[in-house]
C-alpha positions, 0 to 999 in steps of 0.5 A, spaced: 412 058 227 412 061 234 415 067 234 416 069 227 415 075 225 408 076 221 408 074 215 407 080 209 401 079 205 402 083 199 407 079 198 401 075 195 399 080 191 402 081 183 404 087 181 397 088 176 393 087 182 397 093 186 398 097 180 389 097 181 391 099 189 395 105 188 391 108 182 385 109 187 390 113 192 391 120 192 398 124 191 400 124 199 398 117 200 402 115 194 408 118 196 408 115 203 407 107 199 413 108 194 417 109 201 416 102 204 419 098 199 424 097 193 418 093 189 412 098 191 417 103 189 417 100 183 410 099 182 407 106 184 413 109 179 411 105 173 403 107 175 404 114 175 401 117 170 402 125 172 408 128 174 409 135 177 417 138 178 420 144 180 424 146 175 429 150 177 437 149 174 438 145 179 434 139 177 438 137 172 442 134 175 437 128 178 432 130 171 436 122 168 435 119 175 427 122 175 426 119 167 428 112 168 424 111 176 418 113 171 417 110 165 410 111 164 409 119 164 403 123 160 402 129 164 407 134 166 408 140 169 415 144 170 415 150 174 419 155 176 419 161 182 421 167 178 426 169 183 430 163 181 433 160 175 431 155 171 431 149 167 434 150 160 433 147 153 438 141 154 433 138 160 427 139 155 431 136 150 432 130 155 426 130 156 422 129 150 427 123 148 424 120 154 419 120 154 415 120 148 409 118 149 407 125 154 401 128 152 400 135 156 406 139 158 406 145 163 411 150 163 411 156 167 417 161 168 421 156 165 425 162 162 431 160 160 427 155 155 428 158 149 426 157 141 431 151 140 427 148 147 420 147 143 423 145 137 426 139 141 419 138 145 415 138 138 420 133 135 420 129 142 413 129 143 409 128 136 403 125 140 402 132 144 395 133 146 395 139 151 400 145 151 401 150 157 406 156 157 406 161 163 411 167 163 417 163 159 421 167 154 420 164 148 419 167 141 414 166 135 419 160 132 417 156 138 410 156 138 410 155 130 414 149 132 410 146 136 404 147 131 408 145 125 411 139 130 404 136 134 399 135 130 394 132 134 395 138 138 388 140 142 389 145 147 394 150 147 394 155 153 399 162 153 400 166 158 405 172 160 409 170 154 413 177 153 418 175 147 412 175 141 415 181 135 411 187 136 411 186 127 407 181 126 411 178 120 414 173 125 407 170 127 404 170 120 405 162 119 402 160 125 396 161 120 399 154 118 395 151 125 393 143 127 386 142 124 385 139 132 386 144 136 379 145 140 382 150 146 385 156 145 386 161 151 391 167 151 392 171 157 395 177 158 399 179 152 401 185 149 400 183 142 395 177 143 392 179 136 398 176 133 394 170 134 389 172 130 392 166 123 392 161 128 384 162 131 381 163 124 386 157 121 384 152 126 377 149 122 375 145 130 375 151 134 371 149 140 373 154 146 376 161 145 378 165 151 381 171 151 383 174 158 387 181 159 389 182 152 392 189 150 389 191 144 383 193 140 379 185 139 373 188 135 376 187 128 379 181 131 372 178 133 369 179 127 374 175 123 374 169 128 366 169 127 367 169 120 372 163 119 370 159 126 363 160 126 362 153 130 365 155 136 361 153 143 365 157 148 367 164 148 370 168 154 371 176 154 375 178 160 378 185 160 379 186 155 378 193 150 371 190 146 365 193 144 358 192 142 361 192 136 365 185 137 358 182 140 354 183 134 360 180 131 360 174 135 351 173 135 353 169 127 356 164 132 349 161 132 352 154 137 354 158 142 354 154 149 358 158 154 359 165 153 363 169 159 363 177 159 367 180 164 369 187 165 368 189 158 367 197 160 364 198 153 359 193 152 352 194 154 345 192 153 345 192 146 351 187 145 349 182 150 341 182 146 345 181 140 347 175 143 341 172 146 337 174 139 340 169 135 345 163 140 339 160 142 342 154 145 346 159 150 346 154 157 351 158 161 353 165 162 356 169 167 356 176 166 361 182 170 358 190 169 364 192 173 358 197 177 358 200 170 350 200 170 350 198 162 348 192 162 341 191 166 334 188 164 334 190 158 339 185 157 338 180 161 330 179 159 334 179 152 337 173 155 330 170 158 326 170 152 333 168 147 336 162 151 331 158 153 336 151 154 340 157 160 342 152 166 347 156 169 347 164 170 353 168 174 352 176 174 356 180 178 356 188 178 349 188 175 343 191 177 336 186 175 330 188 178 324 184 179 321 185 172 328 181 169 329 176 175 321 174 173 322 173 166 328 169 167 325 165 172 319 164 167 322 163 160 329 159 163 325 154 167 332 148 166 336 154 170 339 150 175 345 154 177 344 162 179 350 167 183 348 174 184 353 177 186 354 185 187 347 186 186 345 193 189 337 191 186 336 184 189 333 183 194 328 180 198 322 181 193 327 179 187 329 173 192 321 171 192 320 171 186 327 166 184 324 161 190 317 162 186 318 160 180 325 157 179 322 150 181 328 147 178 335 151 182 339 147 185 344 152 186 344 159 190 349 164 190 348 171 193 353 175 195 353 183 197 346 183 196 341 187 200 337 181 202 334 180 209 331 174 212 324 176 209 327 173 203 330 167 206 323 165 208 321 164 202 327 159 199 323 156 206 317 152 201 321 154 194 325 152 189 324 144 191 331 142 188 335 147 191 341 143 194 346 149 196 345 156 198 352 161 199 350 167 203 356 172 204 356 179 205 348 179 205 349 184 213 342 184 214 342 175 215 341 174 221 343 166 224 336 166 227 334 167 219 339 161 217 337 157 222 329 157 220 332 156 213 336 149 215 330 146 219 324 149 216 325 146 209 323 138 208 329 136 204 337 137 206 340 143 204 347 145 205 347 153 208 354 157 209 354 164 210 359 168 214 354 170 219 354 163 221 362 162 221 362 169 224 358 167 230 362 159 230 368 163 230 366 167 235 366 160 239 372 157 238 368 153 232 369 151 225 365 148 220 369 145 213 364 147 208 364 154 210 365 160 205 373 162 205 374 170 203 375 171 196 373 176 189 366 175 187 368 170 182 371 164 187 365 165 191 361 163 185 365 157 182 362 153 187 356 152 183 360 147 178 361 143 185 
C-alpha cells in the first residue's frame, strides 16, 4: 500500500542462501553485515570459519559470550602485545572444551600460558592440525603434550620460546613425534637443536625451516638427511652452518625448495654439492651477505644440475655473464627471477636474460647497476615477461621506463621508484608501486 515502508527482500532469502553470500565478503564487509540485524548476526557468526582476538587478560571475561556467538570456528589466533598481560590456561582451557573441532591455533605473547594451558588444548583439540606459538613461555612438557595429545598434527611452528632447559633430557621424548607432521619451522631459539628427536622422528617431513637459531647445525643436518631424506623444502637462515651440513643435505635427492640465507660459512662448494645430486630443485633463493663466496661457480653448478628451475632469488651475489648465459640456456622452464644487490649485472648480464630466458614471466632487479641500454633489450625479449620491478637501479631514467611500457606489443606491468619519484613529485600516486623494504619484501612479488 502507498506509504508502507519498502519491504526488505532478504527476508526471502533462507539462511543457507546468505551463509553463500557472507563466505564471498571480506573481513570488514563481514563486520559491517552482522551489524544490520539479529539474524544476520546470527548467520555470518555461524559462517565464520577464522577467528583473531587480542588476547589480553582482559578477554576473559567476554571469552564465554564470544564461544557461544561462534559456533563454527576452525582457525584461531590469540595475540598479545608484549607490554600487556595476557590470557592464561583457564581461558585456553575454555576454549578447547568449546570448540573441539578447531584445526589451527596462533599463540603469540600468550605469556601467561604455561604447560598446564597446552595440556588443556592437546586434550580439548584432538583433531589440531596447525600449531603456531610465538614468544610464549612454556616449557618442554607442553609442546610433548600437544605431540602426544594431536595426532594428526601437520605443521608445527615455534618461535621465541624461551622456557626450553638448556639440558636436553627435558625434550628427549619429543622424538616420540605424530607420524603427520609435514611442517616444522623453529625460529629464533637458543637451543633450537633440542628439536632435532622430533625432525629425525617425524617419517613425513616435507618442509623444514631453520631460521636465527643459536648454535652449531652441521652435525644436526646430517642426522635429519640421514633419517628424513624425502624431505622437499629446506630454508637455512642465519643460522651457524657450513659446506659441511650442505653435503649433508645434497643426500636429499627430492629436494624442491632450497633457501639459504645468510650463511657466512657457506660457498660455492656447498651450494655444487646441492645442484650436483637434487635435480628436481624448482626454486632457490640464495643471500651471499656480500660475502663474495658464493658466484658463478655456484650458480652454473645450479645451471647444468636443476634443470626443472623455475624461480631464482639471489641477493648479495655477484654473477657474471659467463653464469647468467648458463642459466638462461640450461633452465629454459625459469620464469621467476630477482637479483638484488648484484654489483656485476648489468646491462650485457640483463641482455643476455632478455635473449635467451623466453619463458621469464617475472623480473626483479634491485641495486643493480643497469641502465636504459639494458631495458632496451627486455624491449623484444623475454615474450612471457608480465612484470618487471626496478628500485634502486639510479642509472634508470623514466624516458627508459617509458620506451620499456609502450615499445613491447604485449601488456607489461613496470614499477620502479624512478616512476614513483617523479609522480610524487606531482602530487600522484600509482597502487602498484614498489613500497621501501629489504631486499626480501622486494622480491616476494614474484610468487604474486
Amino acid at each position: 500500500m502507498a506509504g508502507d515502508p519498502p519491504r526488505d527482500c532478504t527476508l526471502d532469502l533462507p539462511d543457507d542462501c546468505l551463509e553463500i553470500v557472507f563466505h564471498l565478503l571480506g573481513p570488514d564487509d563481514r563486520k559491517f553485515c552482522s551489524l544490520v540485524c539479529r539474524r544476520w548476526l546470527k548467520v555470518e557468526a555461524h559462517t565464520r570459519r577464522r577467528l583473531a582476538l587480542h588476547a589480553q587478560s582482559s578477554l576473559s571475561e567476554v571469552l564465554p559470550s564470544l564461544l557461544a556467538r561462534f559456533d563454527a570456528v576452525s582457525s584461531l589466533s590469540l595475540r598479545c602485545d608484549r607490554l600487556s598481560d595476557s590470557i592464561g590456561d583457564d581461558a585456553l582451557d575454555l576454549i578447547a572444551r568449546s570448540w573441539p573441532s578447531l584445526a589451527r591455533i596462533k599463540l603469540r605473547s600468550c605469556r601467561r600460558v604455561t604447560d598446564m594451558g597446552m595440556a588443556a588444548l592437546a586434550a580439548g583439540f584432538p583433531s589440531l592440525r596447525s600449531l603456531s606459538v610465538t614468544s610464549c613461555s612454556f616449557g618442554a612438557a607442553g609442546l610433548e603434550a600437544v605431540l602426544q595429545g594431536c595426532p594428526r598434527l601437520e605443521n608445527l611452528s615455534i618461535k621465541g620460546l624461551r622456557c626450553l632447559s638448556d639440558p636436553p633430557h627435558q625434550v628427549v621424548r619429543l622424538a616420540a613425534a605424530s607420524s603427520a607432521l609435514r611442517s616444522i619451522c623453529l625460529n629464533e631459539l637458543y637451543n633450537g637443536q633440542c628439536f632435532a628427536p622430533l625432525i629425525a622422528g617425524s617419517p613425513n617431513l616435507r618442509t623444514l625451516k631453520i631460521i636465527r637459531c643459536a648454535g652449531e647445525w652441521d652435525s644436526l643436518l646430517k642426522l635429519i638427511a640421514e633419517k628424513v631424506p624425502q624431505i622437499v623444502e629446506i630454508y637455512l637462515e642465519k643460522i651457524q652452518v657450513s659446506d659441511q651440513g650442505l653435503f649433508s643435505l645434497s643426500s636429499c635427492l627430492g629436494l624442491e625448495v632450497f633457501r639459504l640465507v645468510k650463511t657466512p660459512e657457506c660457498t660455492d662448494a656447498g651450494v655444487f654439492a646441492i645442484a650436483e645430486k637434487c635435480h628436481r630443485i624448482r626454486k632457490i633463493h640464495i643471500d651471499g651477505w656480500r660475502m663474495n663466496l658464493i658466484g658463478d661457480y655456484g650458480l652454473m653448478a645450479i645451471a647444468k644440475g636443476c634443470p626443472e628451475l623455475q624461480e631464482l632469488v639471489l641477493i648479495g651475489i655477484n654473477p657474471t655473464v659467463q653464469s647468467m648465459e648458463v642459466i638462461a640456456s640450461s633452465c629454459r622452464g625459469l620464469e621467476r627471477l630477482a637479483l638484488c644487490g648484484c654489483e656485476t649485472i648489468g646491462d650485457a648480464e640483463v641482455a643476455c636474460i632478455a635473449t635467451k630466458c623466453t619463458a621469464m614471466r617475472k623480473l626483479c632487479i634491485k641495486g643493480c647497476p643497469v641502465t636504459d641500454r639494458g631495458l632496451e633489450a627486455l624491449v623484444e625479449g623475454c615474450p612471457n615477461l608480465v612484470k618487471i620491478k626496478l628500485k634502486r637501479c639510479n642509472r634508470v631514467t623514466r624516458q627508459g621506463l617509458d620506451w620499456l611500457m609502450w615499445g613491447r606489443g604485449t601488456p607489461l606491468a613496470v614499477s620502479s621508484d624512478a616512476m614513483e619519484l617523479q609522480e610524487s613529485d606531482a602530487g600522484m600516486s600509482e597502487n602498484w608501486m614498489l613500497e621501501s623494504g629489504n631486499e626480501e619484501e622486494a622480491v616476494s612479488s614474484l610468487a604474486d
